[in-house]
C-alpha positions in Angstrom: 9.5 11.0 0.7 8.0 7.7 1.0 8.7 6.3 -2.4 12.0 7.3 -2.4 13.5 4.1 -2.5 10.5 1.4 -4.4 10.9 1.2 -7.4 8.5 -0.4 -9.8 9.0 -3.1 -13.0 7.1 -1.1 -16.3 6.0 -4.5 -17.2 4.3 -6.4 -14.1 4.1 -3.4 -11.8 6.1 -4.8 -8.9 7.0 -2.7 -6.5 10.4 -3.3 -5.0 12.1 -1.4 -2.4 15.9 -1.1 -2.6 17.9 1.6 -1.1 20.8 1.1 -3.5 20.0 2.9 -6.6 22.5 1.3 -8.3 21.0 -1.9 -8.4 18.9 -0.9 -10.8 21.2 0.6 -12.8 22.5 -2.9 -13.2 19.2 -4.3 -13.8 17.2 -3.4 -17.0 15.9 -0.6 -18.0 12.3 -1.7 -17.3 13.1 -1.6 -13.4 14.5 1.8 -13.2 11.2 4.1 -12.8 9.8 5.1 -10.0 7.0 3.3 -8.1 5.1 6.3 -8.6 5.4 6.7 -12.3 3.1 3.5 -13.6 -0.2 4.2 -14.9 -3.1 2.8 -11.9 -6.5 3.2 -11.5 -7.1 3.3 -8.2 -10.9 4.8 -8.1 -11.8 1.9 -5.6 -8.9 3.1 -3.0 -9.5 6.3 -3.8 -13.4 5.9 -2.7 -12.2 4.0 0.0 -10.3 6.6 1.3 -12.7 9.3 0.6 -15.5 7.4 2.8 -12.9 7.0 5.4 -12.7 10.6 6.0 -9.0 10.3 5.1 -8.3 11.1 1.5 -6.7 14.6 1.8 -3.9 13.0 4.2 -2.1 11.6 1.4 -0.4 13.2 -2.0 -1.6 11.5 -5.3 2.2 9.6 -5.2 1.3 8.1 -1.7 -2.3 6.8 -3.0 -0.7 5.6 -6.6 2.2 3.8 -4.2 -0.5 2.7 -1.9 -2.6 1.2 -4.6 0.7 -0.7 -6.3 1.2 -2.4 -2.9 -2.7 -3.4 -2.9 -2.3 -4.4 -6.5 0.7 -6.7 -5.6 -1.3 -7.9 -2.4 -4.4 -8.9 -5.1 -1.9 -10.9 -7.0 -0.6 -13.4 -4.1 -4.2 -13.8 -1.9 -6.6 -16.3 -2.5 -8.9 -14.1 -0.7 -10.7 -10.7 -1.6 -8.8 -7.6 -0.2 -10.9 -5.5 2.6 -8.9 -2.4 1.6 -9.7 -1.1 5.2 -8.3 -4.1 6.7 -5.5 -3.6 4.3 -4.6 -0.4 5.2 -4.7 -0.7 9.0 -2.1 -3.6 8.6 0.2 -1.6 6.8 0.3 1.0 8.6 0.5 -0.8 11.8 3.6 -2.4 10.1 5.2 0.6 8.5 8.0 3.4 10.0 6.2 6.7 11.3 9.2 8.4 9.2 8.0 7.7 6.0 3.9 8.1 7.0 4.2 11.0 9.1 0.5 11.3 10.0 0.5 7.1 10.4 -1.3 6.7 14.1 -3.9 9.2 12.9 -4.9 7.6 9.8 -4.6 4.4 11.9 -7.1 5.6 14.5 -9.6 6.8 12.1 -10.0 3.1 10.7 -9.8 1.7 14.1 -12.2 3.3 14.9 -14.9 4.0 12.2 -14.4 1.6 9.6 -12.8 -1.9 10.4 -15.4 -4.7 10.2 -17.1 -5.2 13.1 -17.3 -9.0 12.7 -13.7 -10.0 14.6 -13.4 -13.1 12.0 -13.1 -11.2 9.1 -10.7 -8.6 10.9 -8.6 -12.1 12.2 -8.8 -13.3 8.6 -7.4 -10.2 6.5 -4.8 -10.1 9.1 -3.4 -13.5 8.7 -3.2 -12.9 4.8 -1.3 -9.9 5.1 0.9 -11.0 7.5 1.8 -14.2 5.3 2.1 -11.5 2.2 4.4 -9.0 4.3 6.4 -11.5 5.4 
């Protein structure tokens, strides 16, 4: 499962990933739910996804989980998120393991919905890559 090790704060929403369990049984209590368990409203993504043609290739976990990472993205860029853009960059940097059907969700944005002005492409890439890394 792709959640199975992130791991969100009740408070802020952070989502961590840890693949020691026990770490957060040392931590409080407020960082032992799952990533998937937090309250979101991810309407935008989820219209985003639905326009993309790509919606019923992910459970309601994977779009909650996938609109926690956006969330977190939101917080640290100075720069409004192209959710598209988003999404092709973190699939491109993700394991095939945990997104099974990665390369095809991947190719549908490649190819029908990334902007077709390079800059802003080149632009949503350099913020995520500063964010992911």
């Amino acid at each position: 499962m792709v959640n199975e090790f992130c791991h969100a704060c009740k408070k802020c929403g952070r989502v961590v990933e840890c693949d020691d369990y026990e770490y957060f049984e040392e931590e409080e209590e407020d960082w032992r739910t799952s990533s998937t368990t937090l309250p979101q409203n991810n309407d935008y993504l989820k219209n985003v996804l639905r326009k993309c043609d790509i919606y019923q290739m992910f459970s309601f976990k994977e779009v909650d989980f996938l609109g926690k990472i956006i969330a977190q993205f939101r917080d640290v860029t100075t720069k409004s998120v192209n959710h598209t853009c988003f999404l092709y960059d973190f699939f491109e940097n993700v394991s095939s393991e945990n997104w099974p059907q990665k390369k095809e969700v991947m190719k549908i944005l490649y190819c029908h919905h990334l902007p077709k002005e390079l800059e802003r492409v080149w632009i949503a890439k350099n913020e995520f890559n500063k964010w992911w890394l």
